[in-house]
Structures are given as structure tokens and as C-alpha cells.
C-alpha positions as MATLAB code, in Angstrom:
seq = 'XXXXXXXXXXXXXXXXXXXXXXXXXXXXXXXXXXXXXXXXXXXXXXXXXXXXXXXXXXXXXXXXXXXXXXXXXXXXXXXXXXXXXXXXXXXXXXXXXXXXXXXXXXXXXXXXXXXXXXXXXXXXXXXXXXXXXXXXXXXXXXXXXXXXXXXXXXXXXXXXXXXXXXXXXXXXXXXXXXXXXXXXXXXXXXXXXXXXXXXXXXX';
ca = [
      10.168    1.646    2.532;
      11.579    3.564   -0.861;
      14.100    2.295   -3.023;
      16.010    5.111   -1.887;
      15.619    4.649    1.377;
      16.887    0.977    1.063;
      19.955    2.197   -0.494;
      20.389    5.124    2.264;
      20.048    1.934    4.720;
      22.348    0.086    2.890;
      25.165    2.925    3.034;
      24.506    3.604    7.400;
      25.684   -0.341    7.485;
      28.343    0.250    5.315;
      29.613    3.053    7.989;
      28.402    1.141   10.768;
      26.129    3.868   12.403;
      27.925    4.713   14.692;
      32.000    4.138   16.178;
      33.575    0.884   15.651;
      35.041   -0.955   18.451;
      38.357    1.087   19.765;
      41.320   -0.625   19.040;
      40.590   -3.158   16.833;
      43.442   -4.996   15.279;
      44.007   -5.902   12.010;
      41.832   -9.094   12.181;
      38.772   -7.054   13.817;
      38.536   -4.362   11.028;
      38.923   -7.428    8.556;
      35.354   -8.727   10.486;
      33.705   -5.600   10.522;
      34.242   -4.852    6.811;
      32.756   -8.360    5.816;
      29.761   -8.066    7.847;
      28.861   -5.009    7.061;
      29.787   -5.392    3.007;
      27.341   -8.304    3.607;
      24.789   -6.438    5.020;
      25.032   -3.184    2.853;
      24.878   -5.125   -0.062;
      21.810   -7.466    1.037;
      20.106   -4.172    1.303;
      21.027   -3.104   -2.417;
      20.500   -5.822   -4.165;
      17.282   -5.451   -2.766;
      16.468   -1.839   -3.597;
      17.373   -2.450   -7.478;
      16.398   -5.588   -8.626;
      15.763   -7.146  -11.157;
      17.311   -4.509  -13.594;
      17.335   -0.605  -12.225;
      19.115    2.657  -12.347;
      18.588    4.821   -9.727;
      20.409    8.820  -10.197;
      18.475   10.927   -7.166;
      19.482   13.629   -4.668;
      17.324   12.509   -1.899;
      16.156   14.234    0.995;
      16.608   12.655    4.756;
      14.011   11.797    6.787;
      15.156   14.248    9.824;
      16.981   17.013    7.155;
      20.210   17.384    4.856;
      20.240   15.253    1.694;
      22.402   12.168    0.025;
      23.301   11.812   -3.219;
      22.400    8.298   -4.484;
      23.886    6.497   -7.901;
      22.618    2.756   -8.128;
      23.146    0.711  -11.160;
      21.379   -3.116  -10.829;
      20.549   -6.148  -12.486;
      19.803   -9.479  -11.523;
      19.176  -13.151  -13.195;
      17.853  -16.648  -12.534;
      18.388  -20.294  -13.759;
      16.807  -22.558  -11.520;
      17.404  -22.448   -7.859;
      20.875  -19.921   -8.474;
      20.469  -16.684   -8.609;
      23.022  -14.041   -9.506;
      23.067   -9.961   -9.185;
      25.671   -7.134   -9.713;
      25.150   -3.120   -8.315;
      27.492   -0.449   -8.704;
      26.159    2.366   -6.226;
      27.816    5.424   -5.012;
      26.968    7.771   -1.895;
      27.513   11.350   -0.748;
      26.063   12.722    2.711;
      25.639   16.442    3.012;
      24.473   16.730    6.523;
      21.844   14.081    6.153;
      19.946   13.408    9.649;
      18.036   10.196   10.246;
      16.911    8.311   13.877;
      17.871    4.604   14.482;
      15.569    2.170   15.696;
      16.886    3.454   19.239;
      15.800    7.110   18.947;
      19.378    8.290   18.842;
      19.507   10.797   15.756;
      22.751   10.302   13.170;
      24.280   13.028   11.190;
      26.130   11.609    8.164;
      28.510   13.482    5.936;
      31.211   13.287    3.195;
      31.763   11.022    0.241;
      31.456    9.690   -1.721;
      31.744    6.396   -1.202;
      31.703    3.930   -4.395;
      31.002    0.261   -3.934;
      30.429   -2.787   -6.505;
      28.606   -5.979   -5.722;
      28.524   -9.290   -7.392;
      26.500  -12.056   -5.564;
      25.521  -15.599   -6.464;
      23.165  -17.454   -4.269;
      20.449  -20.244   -3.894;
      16.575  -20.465   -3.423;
      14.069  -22.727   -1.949;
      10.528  -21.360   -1.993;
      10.392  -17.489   -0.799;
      13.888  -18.048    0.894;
      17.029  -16.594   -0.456;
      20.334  -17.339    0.710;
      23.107  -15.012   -0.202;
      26.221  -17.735   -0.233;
      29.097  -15.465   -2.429;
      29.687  -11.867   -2.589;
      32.529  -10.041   -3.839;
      32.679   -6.170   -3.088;
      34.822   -3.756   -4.263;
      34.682   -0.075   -2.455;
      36.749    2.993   -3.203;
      36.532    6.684   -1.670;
      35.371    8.740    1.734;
      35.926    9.227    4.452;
      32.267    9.132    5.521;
      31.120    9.826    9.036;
      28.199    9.319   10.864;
      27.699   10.996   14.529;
      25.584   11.671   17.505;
      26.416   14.455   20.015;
      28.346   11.648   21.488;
      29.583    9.565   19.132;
      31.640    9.594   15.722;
      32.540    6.927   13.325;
      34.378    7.712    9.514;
      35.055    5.037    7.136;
      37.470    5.101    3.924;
      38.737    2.668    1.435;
      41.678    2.089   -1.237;
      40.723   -0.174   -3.770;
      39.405   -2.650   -1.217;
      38.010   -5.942   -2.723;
      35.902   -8.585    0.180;
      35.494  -12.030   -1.611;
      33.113  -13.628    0.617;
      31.863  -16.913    0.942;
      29.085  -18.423    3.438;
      29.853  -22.115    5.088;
      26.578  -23.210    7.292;
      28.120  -27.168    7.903;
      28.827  -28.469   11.065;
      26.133  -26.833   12.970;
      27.872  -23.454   12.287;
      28.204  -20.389   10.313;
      31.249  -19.038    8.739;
      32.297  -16.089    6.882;
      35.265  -17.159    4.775;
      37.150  -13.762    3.343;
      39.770  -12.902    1.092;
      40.885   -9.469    1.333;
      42.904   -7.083   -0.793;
      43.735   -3.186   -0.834;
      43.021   -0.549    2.667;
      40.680    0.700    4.344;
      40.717    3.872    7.441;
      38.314    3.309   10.156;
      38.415    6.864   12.968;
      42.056    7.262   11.423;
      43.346    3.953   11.820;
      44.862    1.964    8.485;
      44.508   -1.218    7.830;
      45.743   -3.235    4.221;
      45.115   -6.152    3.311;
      47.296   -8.295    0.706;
      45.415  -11.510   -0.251;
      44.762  -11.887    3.016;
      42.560  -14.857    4.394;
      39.973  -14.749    7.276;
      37.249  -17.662    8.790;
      34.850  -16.229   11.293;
      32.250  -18.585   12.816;
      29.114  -18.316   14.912;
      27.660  -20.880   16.241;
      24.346  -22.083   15.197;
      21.715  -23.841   17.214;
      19.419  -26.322   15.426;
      17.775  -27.047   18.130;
      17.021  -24.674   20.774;
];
């Protein structure tokens, strides 16, 4: 897969391909935007490392084009990594298929986002364990001839961390600033959030 295709893959997280779950509360949008920060910015860091700049008008795989910014660099002492990317997207009618066959339309922008990540490495294993994520601009939607989902954020900053003790996973949050998900506002002051999933070590 391209680098720009990484990023493009990185940005359909970001907007979740698709609608987000009706009525979520306050709490629900605060889980959706960590996961899919997390996510998105897995899939950056990995496009652009270990120093990049990426400036491209890009066409999709199934028509349209995005419009792709990505600014990367990336360093190691010892088993700790840390990386930073600045990236920015705008969809003008850009049409790509999901694994499932349905095929996505995704317009608007753009969307700026900036990652900082620290994590840890044993062998070929990396584990992302802090990310902080700021994201500004949109709304950008992505749609089917059946579904619709926009996304848009105000100065919203994710400081994330990643617990895996007590035979569990958690996503520990701090949030700060809005974000509009299918026309719905949700801010954030400071605001704390714990999400765990259960792990099992031996299945």
C-alpha cells in the first residue's frame, strides 16, 4: 500500500466510515474520538516515518481526489520510541470500497490533525502507550446511498494513555475543546474518561 494511501486510510478512521452510533451521549462521542484518534494516527505515523513530508493531490482508487499535507519525524533511544505528524485532509468527491464491498464517497475539509506519540519496543513489536492529538476544521463526510456520517472539531486536544494491567485494557483520556458528529455538539473541558476491554490471556 502507498504512503498516500496509508494516510487516506488514516483520515476514513478519523471519520469513522460510515455513521456513528445515533444518540450517543457525551461519554460515547468522548470513546469514539479516542479510538479512532488512536487508530488514524497508528496509520500516520506509519505512512511518514522516520522523517517525511508528504504535499500530494491524490487520486482515489474508485474516482474524485484528496488533498494530502503530512509532515513526520520519528526517534529512538533504546526500547522508547517517540514520533510527531502534522497532516491535513480535503475530500473532493473521493470514492473508495471497504473491505465489505460497500463504496464510500468522502467530501469536505479540511481536516487538520497533530500527533505526538511515545511508545515501547520488544523485537518487531511496537506498542503505542501515549498519544496526544490535536484536530481542528471540517465537517467531513463520508456516505453510501444509505448511509452518512460528518465529523468536525474546535480545537480538540485527546491525551491518551494505554493501561494493559490487571488482565485488561484501558484507554485513559483527557479531553479539551468540541467536536460535531451528524450535527450533534459535544465539548469537552479537561474532561476525564477510562474505557476498558477485557483481555483474555488465556483463551
Amino acid at each position: 500500500m502507498s504512503r498516500v494511501s496509508l494516510v487516506l486510510v488514516a483520515f476514513v478512521a478519523l471519520v469513522g466510515c460510515g455513521k456513528a452510533p445515533l444518540q450517543m451521549n457525551k461519554a460515547q462521542a468522548a470513546e469514539y474520538a479516542t479510538r479512532m484518534s488512536r487508530l488514524s494516527g497508528g496509520a500516520a505515523f506509519k505512512a511518514a516515518t522516520p522523517a517525511d513530508v508528504i504535499d500530494a493531490t491524490a487520486r482515489c482508487d474508485e474516482g474524485g481526489t484528496v488533498a494530502i499535507r503530512v509532515t513526520a519525524s520519528a526517534s529512538s533511544m533504546g526500547g522508547s520510541s517517540t514520533a510527531t505528524a502534522s497532516f491535513s485532509i480535503t475530500g473532493a468527491a473521493c470514492k473508495y470500497k471497504t473491505d465489505d464491498g460497500r463504496l464510500w464517497t468522502m467530501n469536505g475539509g479540511p481536516i487538520t490533525s497533530t500527533y505526538s506519540a511515545t511508545g515501547s519496543s520488544s523485537g518487531a513489536n511496537m506498542s503505542m502507550l501515549a498519544l496526544t492529538v490535536n484536530m481542528n476544521g471540517g465537517p467531513i463526510t463520508v456516505e453510501t446511498d444509505t448511509e452518512r456520517g460528518s465529523v468536525q472539531y474546535d480545537n480538540l486536544k485527546i491525551v491518551t494513555n494505554v493501561d494493559t494491567s490487571n488482565n485488561s485494557f484501558r484507554l485513559r483520556s483527557v479531553i479539551s475543546g468540541s467536536m460535531t458528529v451528524d450535527g450533534v455538539t459535544y465539548s469537552y473541558t479537561d474532561e476525564s474518561f477510562d474505557f476498558r476491554y477485557t483481555i483474555d490471556l488465556n483463551p
